[in-house]
C-alpha positions as CSV (number, residue, x, y, z in Angstrom):
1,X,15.3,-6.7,21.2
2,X,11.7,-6.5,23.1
3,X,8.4,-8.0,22.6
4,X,5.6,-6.4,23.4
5,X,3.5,-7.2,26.8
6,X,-0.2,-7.6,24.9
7,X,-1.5,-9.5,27.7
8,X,-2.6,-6.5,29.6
9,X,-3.4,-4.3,27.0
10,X,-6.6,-3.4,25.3
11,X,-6.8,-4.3,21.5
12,X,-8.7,-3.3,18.7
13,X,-8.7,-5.7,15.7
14,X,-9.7,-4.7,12.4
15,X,-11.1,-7.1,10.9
16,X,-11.8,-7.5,7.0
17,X,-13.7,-11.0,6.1
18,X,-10.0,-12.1,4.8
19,X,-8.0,-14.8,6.1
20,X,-5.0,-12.8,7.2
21,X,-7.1,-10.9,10.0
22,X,-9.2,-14.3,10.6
23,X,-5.6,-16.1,11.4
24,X,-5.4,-12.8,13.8
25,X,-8.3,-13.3,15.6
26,X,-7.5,-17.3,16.4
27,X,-4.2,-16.2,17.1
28,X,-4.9,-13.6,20.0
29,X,-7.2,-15.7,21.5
30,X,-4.6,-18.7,21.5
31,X,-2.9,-16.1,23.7
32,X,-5.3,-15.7,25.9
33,X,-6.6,-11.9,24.6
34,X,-10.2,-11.4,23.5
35,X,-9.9,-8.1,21.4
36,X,-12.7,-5.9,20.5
37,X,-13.4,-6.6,16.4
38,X,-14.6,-4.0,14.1
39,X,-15.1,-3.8,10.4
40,X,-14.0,-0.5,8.6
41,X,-16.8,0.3,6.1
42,X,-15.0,2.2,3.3
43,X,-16.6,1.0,0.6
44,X,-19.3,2.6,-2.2
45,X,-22.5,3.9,-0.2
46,X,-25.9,2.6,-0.7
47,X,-26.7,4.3,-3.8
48,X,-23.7,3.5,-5.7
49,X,-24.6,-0.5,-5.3
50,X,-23.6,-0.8,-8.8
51,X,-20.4,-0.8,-8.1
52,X,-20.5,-4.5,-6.7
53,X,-18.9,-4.2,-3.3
54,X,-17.9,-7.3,-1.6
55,X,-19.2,-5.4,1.8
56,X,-22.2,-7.9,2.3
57,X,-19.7,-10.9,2.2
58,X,-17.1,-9.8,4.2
59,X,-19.4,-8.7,6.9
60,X,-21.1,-12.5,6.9
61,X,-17.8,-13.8,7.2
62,X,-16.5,-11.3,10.0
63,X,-19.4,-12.2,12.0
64,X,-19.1,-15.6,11.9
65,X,-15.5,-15.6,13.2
66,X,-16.5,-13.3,16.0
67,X,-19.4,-15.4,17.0
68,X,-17.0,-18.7,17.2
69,X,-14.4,-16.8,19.4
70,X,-16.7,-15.1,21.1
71,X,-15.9,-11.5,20.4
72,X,-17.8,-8.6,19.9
73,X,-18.0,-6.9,16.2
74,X,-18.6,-3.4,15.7
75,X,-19.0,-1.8,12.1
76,X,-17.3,1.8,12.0
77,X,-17.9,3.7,8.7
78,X,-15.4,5.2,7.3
79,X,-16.9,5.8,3.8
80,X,-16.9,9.8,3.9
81,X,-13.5,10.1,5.5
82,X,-12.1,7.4,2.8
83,X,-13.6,9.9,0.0
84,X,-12.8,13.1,1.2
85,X,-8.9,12.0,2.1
86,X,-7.7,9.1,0.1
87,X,-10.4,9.7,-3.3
88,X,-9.2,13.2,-3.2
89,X,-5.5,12.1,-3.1
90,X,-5.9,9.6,-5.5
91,X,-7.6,11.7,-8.6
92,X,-5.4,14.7,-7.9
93,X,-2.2,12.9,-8.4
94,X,-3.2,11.1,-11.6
95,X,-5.1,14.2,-12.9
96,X,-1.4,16.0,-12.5
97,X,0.4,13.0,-14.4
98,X,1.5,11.2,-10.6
99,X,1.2,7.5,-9.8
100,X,-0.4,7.0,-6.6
101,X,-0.6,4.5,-4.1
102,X,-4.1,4.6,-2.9
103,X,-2.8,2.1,-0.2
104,X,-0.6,4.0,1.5
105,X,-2.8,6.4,2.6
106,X,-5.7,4.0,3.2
107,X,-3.4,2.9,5.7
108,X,-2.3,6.0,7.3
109,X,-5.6,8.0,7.0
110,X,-7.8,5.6,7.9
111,X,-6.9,2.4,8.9
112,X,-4.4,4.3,11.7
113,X,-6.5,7.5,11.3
114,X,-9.9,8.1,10.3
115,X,-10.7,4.6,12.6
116,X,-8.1,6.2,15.9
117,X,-10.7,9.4,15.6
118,X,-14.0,7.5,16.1
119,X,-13.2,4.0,18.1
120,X,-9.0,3.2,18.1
121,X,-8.7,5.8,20.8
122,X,-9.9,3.9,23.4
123,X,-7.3,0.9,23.0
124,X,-3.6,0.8,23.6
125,X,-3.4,-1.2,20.3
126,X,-4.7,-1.7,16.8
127,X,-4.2,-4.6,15.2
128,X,-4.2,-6.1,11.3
129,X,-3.7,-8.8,8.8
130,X,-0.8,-6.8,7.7
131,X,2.3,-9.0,6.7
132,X,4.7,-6.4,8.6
133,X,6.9,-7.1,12.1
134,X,7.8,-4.1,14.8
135,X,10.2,-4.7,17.8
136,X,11.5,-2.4,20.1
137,X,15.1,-1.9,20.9
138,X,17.2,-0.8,24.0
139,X,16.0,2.9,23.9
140,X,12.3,2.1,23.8
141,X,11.8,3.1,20.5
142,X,9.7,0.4,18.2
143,X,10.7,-0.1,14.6
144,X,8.7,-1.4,11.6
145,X,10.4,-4.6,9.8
146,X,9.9,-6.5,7.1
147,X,8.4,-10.0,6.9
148,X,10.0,-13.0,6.0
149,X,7.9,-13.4,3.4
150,X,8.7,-11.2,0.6
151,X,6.5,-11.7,-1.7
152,X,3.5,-10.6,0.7
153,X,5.9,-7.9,2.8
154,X,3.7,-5.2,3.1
155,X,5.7,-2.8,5.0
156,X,5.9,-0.3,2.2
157,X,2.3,-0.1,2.2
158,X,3.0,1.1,6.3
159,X,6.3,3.4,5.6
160,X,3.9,6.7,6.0
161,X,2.6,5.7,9.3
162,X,2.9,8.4,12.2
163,X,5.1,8.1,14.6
164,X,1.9,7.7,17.2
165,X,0.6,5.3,15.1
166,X,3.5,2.9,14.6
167,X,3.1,3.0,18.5
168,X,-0.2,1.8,18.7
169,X,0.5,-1.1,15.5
170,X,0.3,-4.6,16.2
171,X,0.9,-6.8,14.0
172,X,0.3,-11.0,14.8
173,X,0.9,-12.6,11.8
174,X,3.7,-10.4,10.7
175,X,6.8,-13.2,11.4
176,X,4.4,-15.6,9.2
177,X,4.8,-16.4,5.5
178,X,1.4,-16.8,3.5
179,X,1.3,-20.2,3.3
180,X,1.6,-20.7,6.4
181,X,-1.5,-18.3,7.5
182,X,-3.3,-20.9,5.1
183,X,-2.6,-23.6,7.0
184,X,-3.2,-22.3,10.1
185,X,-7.3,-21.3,8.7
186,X,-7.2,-25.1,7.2
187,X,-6.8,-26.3,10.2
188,X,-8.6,-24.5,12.4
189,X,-11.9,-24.9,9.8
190,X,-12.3,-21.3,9.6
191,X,-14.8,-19.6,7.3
192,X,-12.8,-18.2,4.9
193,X,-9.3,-20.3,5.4
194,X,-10.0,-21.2,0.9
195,X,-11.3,-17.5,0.6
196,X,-8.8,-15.6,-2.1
197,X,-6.8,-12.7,-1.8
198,X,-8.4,-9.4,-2.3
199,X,-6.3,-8.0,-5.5
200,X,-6.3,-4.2,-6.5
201,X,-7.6,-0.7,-4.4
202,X,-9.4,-2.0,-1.5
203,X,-12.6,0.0,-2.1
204,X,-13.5,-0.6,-5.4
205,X,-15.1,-4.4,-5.2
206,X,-15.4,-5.6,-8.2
207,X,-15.0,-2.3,-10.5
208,X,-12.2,-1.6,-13.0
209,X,-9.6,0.9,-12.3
210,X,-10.1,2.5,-15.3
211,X,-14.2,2.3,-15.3
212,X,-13.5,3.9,-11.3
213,X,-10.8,6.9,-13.1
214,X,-13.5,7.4,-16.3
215,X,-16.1,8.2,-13.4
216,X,-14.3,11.2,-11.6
217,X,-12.0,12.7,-15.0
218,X,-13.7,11.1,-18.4
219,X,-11.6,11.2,-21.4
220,X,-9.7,12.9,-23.2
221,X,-7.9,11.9,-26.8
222,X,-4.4,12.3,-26.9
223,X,-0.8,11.5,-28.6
224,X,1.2,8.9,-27.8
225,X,4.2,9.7,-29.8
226,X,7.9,7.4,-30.0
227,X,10.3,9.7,-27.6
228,X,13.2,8.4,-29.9
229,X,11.7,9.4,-33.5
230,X,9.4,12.0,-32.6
231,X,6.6,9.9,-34.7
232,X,3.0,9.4,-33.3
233,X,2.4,6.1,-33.0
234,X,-1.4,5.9,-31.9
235,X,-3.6,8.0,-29.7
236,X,-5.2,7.7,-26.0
237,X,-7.9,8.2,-24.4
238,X,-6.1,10.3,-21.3
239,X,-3.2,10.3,-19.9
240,X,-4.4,9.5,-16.5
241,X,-4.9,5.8,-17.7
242,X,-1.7,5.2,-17.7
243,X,1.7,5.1,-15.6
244,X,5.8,5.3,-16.4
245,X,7.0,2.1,-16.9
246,X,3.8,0.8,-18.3
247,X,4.3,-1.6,-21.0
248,X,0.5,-3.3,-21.5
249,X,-2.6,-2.0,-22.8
250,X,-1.5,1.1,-25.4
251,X,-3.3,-0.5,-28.6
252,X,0.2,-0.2,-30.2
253,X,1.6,-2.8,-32.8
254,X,5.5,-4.1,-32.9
255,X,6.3,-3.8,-29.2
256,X,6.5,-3.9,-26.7
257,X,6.5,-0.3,-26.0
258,X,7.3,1.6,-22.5
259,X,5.7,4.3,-21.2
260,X,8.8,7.0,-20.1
261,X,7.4,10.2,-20.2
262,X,4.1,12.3,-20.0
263,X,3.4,15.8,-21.0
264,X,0.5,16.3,-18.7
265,X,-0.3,20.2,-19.9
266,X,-0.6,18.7,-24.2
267,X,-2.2,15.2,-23.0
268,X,1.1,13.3,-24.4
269,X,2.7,10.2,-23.5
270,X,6.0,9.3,-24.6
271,X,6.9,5.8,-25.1
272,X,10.1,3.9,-26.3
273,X,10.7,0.2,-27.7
274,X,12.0,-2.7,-26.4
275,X,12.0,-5.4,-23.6
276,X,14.6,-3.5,-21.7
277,X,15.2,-0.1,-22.8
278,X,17.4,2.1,-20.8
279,X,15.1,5.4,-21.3
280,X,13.0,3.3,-18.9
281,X,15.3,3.0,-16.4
282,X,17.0,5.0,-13.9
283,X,20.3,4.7,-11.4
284,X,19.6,7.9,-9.0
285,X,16.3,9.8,-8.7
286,X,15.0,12.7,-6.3
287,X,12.4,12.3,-4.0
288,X,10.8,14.7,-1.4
289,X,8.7,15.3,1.8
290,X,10.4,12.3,3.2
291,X,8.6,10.7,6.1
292,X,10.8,9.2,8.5
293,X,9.0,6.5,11.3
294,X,11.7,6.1,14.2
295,X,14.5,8.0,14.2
296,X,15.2,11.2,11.8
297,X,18.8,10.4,10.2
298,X,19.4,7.8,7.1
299,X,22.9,5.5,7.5
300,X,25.0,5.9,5.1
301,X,24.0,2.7,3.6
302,X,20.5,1.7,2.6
303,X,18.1,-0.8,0.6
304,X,15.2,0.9,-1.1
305,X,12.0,-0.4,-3.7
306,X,10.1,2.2,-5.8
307,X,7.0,-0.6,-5.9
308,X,5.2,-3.5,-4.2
309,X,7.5,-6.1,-5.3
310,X,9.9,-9.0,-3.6
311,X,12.9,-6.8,-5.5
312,X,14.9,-4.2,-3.8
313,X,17.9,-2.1,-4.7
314,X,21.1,-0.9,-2.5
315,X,22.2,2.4,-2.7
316,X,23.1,5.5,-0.8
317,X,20.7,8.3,-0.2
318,X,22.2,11.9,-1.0
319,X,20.6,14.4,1.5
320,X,19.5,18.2,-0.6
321,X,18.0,19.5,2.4
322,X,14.2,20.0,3.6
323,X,13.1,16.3,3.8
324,X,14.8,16.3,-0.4
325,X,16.8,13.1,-1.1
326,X,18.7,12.0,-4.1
327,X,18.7,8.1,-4.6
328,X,21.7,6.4,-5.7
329,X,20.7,2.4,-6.8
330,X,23.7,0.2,-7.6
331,X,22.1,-0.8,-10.7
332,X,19.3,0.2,-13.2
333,X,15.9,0.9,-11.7
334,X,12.8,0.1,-14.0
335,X,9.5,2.6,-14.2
336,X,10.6,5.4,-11.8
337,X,7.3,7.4,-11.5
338,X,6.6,11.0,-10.1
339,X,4.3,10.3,-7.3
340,X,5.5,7.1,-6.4
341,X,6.8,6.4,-3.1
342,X,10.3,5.3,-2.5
343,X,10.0,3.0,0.7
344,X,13.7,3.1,2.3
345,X,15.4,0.3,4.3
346,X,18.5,-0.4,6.5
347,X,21.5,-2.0,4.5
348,X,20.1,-5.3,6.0
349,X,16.3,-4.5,4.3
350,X,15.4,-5.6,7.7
351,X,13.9,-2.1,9.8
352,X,11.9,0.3,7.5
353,X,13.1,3.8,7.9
354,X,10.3,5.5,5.9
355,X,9.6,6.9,2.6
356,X,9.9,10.1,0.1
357,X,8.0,10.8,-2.7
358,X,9.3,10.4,-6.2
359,X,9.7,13.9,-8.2
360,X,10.7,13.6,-11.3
């Protein structure tokens, strides 16, 4: 396999006020490239300041890293674009009982996208704090792989990117494992090298999921009803609060209880008992629309993962036609959710070969 030449190239790094993207920055430089920085504002505008953005912070810290490696820092907002694209996504899949992955699309309609439009464009790469590897094989083409880190793998969050823009990804820290990125800011005395991982939907700062959900489709009271028995069990306060395979946070006594099933027209979910109950599993599953980054066929053999976890399955994917894919795991899959994406892998979970949404 290639590397990439980087030396002559111009790069664009975005850079967030984390340590992943500060370890970046050192790291480019230590090559001997001096990328252009910029900070992607996404976050609430000025007159939603109750929503407690970190903005403020990260900007401090972004400009103090740029001022020690001498490197120029440009903010690009991407507030309106991040509303009208991912926003919209995000509250029409949970409005039509889907899980979403807000995420995903950050990443492709903005991070890759929205950000291309107004600055990327004129540099040969962009690159992130993303814990994700590419390399190039003997026909030219460049792959996305996972990190040998899989607890912080992020390539599922990537598995949507265009073709174009896989081109244009770079990705420095990607053959790193997290601690590792920590030690390189501890010793380096960077700014934020102590500073904690951001946890949750990138744009919301310090807000509650639900409080952010409440805002755009309020409440409404609803059934939560045993899918066994047929009894009602307690009641809701929408079914957009919740997802399949949920087992916390239902106000329900002698659990624990799963979430299997909603009925998004009556406002019902269905939930079953138990640690382990096999209504909340599943061993094959369609998905559509699927997305493929390099090349357009799917080997025979495959890993997959449904979510952002270390955990992956093997299986085969059975092709229905028109981007439509039935999954085959080779054992039981917990908290398959419409709307979810399944993020598909070679047989060695090594290249990511895109990704399908979950139907049903």
């Amino acid at each position: 396999m290639m590397t990439e030449d980087i030396k002559n190239q111009r790069i664009a790094l975005l850079l967030s006020g984390g340590v992943d993207s500060a370890v970046v920055l050192h790291e480019l430089v230590n090559q001997g490239v001096k990328p252009d920085c910029f900070y992607i504002k996404i976050g609430p505008s000025d007159n939603e300041a109750e929503w407690d953005c970190s903005m403020e912070e990260d900007l401090e810290m972004a400009t103090a890293l740029c001022h020690r490696y001498g490197v120029t820092l440009e903010v690009v907002d991407c507030h309106r674009d991040y509303w009208d694209e991912v926003t919209r996504y995000t509250m029409d899949a949970v409005r039509e009982g889907r899980t979403p992955n807000p995420d995903v699309m950050c990443n492709r309609m903005i991070k890759f996208g929205a950000f291309d439009r107004k600055r990327g464009h004129d540099y040969d790469l962009i690159a992130t704090g993303h814990y994700a590897q590419t390399e190039i094989d003997e026909e030219g083409r460049k792959w996305l792989c996972t990190s040998p880190d899989p607890v912080k793998d992020q390539t599922d969050f990537l598995a949507q990117l265009y073709d174009w823009q896989l081109k244009k990804a770079l990705f420095p820290i990607g053959h790193m494992r997290k601690e590792e990125v920590r030690a390189i800011a501890e010793k380096e005395h960077l700014v934020n090298a102590r500073r904690k991982d951001s946890q949750g939907i990138c744009f919301l700062g310090k807000l509650n999921y639900n409080d952010y959900v409440r805002r755009y489709l309020g409440e409404k009271e609803g059934d939560i009803i045993d899918i066994e028995t047929g009894r009602v069990l307690g009641q809701h306060k929408g079914h957009w609060f919740h997802t399949i395979g949920q087992r916390k946070g239902l106000g329900l006594g002698g659990g624990p209880w799963n979430v299997v099933k909603k009925d998004v027209e009556q406002n019902i979910l269905y939930v079953v008992k138990g640690y382990e109950p096999i209504k909340a599993h599943r061993m094959e599953f369609p998905i559509k629309d699927f997305h493929f980054l390099t090349a357009p066929t799917l080997p025979s053999e495959i890993t997959f993962k449904v979510r952002h976890t270390p955990d992956y399955f093997i299986g085969t994917a059975e092709n229905l036609g028109d981007g439509r894919y039935k999954m085959h795991a080779d054992r039981w899959v917990q908290g398959v959710a419409p709307g979810q994406f399944c993020v598909v892998y070679d047989r060695d979970f090594h290249r990511c070969l895109g990704s399908g949404e979950i139907t049903v």
